[in-house]
C-alpha positions as a Markdown table, in Angstrom:
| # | Residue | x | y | z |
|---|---|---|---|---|
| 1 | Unk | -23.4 | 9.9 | -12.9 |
| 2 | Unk | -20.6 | 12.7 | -13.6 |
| 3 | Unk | -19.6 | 12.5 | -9.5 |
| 4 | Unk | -19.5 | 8.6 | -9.9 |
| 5 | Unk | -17.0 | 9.0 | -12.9 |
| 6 | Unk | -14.9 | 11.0 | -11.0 |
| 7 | Unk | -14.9 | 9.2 | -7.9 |
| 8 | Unk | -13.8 | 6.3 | -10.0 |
| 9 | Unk | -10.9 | 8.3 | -11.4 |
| 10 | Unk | -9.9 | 9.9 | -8.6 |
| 11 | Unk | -9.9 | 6.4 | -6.8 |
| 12 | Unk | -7.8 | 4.7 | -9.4 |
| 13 | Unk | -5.1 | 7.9 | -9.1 |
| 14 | Unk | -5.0 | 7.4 | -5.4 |
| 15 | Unk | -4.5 | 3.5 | -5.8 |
| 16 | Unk | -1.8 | 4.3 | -8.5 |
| 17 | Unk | 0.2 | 6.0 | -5.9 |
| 18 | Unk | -0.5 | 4.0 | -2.5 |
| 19 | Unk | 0.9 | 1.3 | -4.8 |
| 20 | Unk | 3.6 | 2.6 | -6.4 |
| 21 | Unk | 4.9 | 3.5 | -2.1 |
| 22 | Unk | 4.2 | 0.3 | -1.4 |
| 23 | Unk | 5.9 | -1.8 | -3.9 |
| 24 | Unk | 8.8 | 0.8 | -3.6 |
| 25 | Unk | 9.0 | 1.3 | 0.5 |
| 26 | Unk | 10.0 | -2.2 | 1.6 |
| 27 | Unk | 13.0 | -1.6 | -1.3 |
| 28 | Unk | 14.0 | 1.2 | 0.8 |
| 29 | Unk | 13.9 | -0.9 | 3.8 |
| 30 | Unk | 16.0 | -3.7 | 2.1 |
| 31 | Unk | 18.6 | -1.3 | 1.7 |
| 32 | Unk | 18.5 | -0.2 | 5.0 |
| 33 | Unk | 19.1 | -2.9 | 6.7 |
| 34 | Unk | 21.7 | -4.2 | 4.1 |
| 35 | Unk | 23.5 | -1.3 | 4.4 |
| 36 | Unk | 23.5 | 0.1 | 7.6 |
| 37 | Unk | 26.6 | -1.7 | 8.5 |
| 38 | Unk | 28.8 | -1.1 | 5.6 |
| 39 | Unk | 27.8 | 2.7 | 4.5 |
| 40 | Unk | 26.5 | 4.3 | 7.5 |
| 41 | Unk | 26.1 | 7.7 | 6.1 |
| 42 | Unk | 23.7 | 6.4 | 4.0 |
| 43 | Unk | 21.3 | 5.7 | 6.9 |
| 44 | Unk | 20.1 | 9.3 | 7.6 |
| 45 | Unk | 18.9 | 9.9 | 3.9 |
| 46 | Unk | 17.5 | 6.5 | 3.9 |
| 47 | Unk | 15.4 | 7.8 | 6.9 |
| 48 | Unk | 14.3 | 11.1 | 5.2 |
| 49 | Unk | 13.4 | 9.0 | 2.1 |
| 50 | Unk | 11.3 | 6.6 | 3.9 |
| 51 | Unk | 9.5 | 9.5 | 6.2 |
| 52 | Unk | 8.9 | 11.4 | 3.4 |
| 53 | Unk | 7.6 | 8.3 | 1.4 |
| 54 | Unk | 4.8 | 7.3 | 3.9 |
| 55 | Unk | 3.9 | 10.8 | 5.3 |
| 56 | Unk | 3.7 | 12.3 | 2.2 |
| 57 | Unk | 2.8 | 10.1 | -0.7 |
| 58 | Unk | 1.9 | 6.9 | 0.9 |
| 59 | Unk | -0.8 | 7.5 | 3.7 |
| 60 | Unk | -2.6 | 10.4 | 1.8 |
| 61 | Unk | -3.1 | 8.3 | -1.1 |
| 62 | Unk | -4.6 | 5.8 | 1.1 |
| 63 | Unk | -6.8 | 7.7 | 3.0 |
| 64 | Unk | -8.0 | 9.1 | -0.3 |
| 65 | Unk | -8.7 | 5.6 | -2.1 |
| 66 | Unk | -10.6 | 4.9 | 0.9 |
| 67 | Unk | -12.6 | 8.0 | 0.6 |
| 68 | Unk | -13.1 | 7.9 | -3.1 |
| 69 | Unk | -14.0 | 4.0 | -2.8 |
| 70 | Unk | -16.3 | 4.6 | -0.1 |
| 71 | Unk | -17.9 | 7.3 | -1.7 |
| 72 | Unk | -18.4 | 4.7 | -5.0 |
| 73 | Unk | -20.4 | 2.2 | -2.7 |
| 74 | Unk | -22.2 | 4.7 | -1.4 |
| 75 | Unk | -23.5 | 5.7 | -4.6 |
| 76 | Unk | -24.3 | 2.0 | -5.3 |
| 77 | Unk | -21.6 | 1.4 | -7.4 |
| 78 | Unk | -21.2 | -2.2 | -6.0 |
| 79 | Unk | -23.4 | -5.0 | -6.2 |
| 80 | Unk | -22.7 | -6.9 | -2.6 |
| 81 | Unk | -24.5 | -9.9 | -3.8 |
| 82 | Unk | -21.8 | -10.6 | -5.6 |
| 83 | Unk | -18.5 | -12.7 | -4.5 |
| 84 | Unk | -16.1 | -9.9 | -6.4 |
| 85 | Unk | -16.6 | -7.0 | -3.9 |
| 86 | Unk | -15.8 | -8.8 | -0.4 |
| 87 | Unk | -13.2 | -10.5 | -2.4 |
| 88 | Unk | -12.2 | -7.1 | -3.0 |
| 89 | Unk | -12.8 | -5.8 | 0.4 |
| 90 | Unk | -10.3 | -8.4 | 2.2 |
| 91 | Unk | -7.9 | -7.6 | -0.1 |
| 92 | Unk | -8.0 | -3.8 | 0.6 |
| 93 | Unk | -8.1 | -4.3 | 4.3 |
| 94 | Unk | -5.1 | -6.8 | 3.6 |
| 95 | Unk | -3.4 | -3.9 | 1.8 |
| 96 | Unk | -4.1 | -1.5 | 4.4 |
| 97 | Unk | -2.8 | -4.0 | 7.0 |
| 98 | Unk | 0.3 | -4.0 | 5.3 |
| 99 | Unk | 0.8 | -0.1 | 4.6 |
| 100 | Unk | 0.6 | -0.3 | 8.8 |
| 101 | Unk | 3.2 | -3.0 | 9.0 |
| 102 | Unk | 5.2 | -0.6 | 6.6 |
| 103 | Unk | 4.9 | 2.2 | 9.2 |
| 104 | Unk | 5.9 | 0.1 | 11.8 |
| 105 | Unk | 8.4 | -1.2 | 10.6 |
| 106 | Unk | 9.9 | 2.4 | 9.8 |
| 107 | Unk | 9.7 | 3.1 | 13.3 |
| 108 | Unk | 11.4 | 0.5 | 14.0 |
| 109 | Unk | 14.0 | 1.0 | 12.0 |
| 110 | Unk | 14.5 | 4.6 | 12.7 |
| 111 | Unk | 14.6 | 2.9 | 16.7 |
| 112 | Unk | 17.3 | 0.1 | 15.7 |
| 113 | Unk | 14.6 | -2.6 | 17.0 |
| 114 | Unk | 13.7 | -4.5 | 14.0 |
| 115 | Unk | 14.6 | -7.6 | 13.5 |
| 116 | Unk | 13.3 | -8.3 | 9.8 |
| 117 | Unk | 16.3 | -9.1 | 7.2 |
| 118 | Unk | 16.8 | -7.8 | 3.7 |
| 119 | Unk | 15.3 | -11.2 | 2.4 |
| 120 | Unk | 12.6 | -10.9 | 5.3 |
| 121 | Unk | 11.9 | -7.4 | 3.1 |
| 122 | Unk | 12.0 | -8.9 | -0.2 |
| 123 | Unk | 9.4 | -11.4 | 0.8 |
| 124 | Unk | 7.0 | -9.2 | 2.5 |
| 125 | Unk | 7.5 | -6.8 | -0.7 |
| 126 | Unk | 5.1 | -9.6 | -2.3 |
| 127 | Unk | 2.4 | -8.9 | -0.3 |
| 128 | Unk | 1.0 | -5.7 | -2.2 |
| 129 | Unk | 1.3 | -7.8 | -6.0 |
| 130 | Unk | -0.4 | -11.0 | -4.3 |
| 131 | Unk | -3.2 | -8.3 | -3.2 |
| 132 | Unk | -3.4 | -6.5 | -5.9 |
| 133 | Unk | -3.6 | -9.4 | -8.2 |
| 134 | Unk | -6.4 | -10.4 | -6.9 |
| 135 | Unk | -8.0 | -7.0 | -6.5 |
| 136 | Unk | -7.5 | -6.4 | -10.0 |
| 137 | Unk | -9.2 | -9.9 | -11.2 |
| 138 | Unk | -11.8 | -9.2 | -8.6 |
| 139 | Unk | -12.9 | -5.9 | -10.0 |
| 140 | Unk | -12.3 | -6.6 | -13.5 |
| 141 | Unk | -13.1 | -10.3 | -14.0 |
| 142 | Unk | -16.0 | -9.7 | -11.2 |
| 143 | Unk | -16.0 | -13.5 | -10.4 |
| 144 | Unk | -18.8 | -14.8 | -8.8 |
């Protein structure tokens, strides 16, 4: 019971920082793309932010929440006969969907070939709180 406890903990650290990169990376993209044309010396810092954002923060955290969530069901944390946990499992896969979007979207950028606007970015910066909104009544509320 100890491991599952810090499995759990370790999981909700990892989810605390895959969030916090992706409610904050399509911000950085927003300015990008705002302000590419008007201060263009701002673009190369932009990029190192952004890298350093996903490659160091972003992808880690969500390869461990993975891990540590995996490890969880595998200890039979999760009753499956329950609505709450593939509620929760679409939702994750939605999230993880959209930290690849984020990626590719960064190459793009860093290529001059997207085409997504700052309000294209502000919109798909809701993505992560619809998710997680519903993750977080999923798991806690455990409807179903």
């Amino acid at each position: 019971m100890d491991f599952y406890i810090w499995a759990k903990a370790l999981h909700v650290i990892s989810i605390i920082a895959w969030m916090a990169g992706l409610f904050y990376l399509p911000r950085l993209y927003v300015y990008h793309v705002e302000k590419r044309d008007e201060v263009p010396e701002m673009i190369p810092v932009l990029h190192v932010m952004e890298s350093r954002l996903l490659k160091a923060i972003m992808t880690p955290a969500m390869v461990s929440s993975w891990i540590f969530g995996l490890v969880m069901v595998g200890m039979g944390g999760v009753d499956f006969g329950a609505v709450w946990p593939w509620v929760k499992m679409v939702c994750v896969l939605g999230m993880t969907w959209f930290h690849m979007w984020c990626a590719a979207e960064r190459k793009a950028l860093l290529a001059e070939t997207s085409t997504m606007t700052g309000r294209g970015f502000r919109m798909m910066n809701e993505v992560p709180t619809v998710l997680m909104i519903a993750i977080v009544v999923s798991v806690i509320v455990k409807p179903g």
